[in-house]
N, C-alpha and C positions, 0 to 999 in steps of 0.2 A: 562611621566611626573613623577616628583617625589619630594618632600616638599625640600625647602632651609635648611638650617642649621642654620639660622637666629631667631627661636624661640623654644617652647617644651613647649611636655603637660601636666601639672599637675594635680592633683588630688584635690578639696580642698570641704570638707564638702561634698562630694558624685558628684559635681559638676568637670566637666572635660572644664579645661581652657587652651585657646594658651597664650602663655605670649612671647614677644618679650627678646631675650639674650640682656644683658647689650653691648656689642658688637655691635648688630645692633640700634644703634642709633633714624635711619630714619623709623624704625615700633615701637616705641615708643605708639601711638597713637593705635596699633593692637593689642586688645587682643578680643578671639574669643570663645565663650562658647558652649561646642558639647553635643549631645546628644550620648545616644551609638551608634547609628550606623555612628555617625562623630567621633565618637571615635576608629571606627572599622574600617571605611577608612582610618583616617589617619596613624593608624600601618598599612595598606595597601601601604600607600603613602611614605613609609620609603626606597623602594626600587621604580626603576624603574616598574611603572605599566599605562598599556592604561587604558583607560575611560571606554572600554567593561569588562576591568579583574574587576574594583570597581562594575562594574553592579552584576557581577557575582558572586562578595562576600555577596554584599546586597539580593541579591537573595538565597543565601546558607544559610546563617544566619538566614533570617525572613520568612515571608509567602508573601511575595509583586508578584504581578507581573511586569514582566519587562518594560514596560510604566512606571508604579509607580519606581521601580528603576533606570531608566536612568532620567527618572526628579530630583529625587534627588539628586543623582552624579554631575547632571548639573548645579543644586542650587549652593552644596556644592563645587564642584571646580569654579563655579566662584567668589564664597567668597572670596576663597582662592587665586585667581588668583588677583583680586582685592585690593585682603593687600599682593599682591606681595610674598606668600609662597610659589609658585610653578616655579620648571624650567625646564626646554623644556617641557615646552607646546607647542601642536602643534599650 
């Protein structure tokens, strides 16, 4: 799976925001506020990556164990799956 082209993540007062492209229209309504490690999947989610390789980042990064990071991957990509940001998903 890997993010649409359809919106981008800005930075604004320390806070990390999805904001839909004037282009996509129909996400108008999607704007999605991340924490760092949503902000560390989505530069993950910039290329082609499976659901194990994000566990895997989360897991490099922080102290979590992998329970705790496959739950949150799971949150987070369905977010994302949700306001239609992602494609092929399986």
């Amino acid at each position: 799976m890997k993010l649409k082209d359809t919106c981008y993540l800005e930075e604004n007062g320390g806070n990390f925001v999805i904001f839909p492209l004037p282009k996509s229209i129909d996400n108008t309504d999607t704007i999605i506020t991340l924490d760092e490690a949503g902000v560390l999947l989505w530069q993950a989610l910039q290329k082609e990556t499976a659901e194990s390789e994000l566990v895997a980042v989360l897991m490099s990064h922080y102290e979590v164990d992998e329970a705790t990071a496959i739950r949150y991957v799971k949150i987070f990509v369905c977010e994302l799956v949700d306001s239609k940001l992602i494609e092929n998903f399986p």
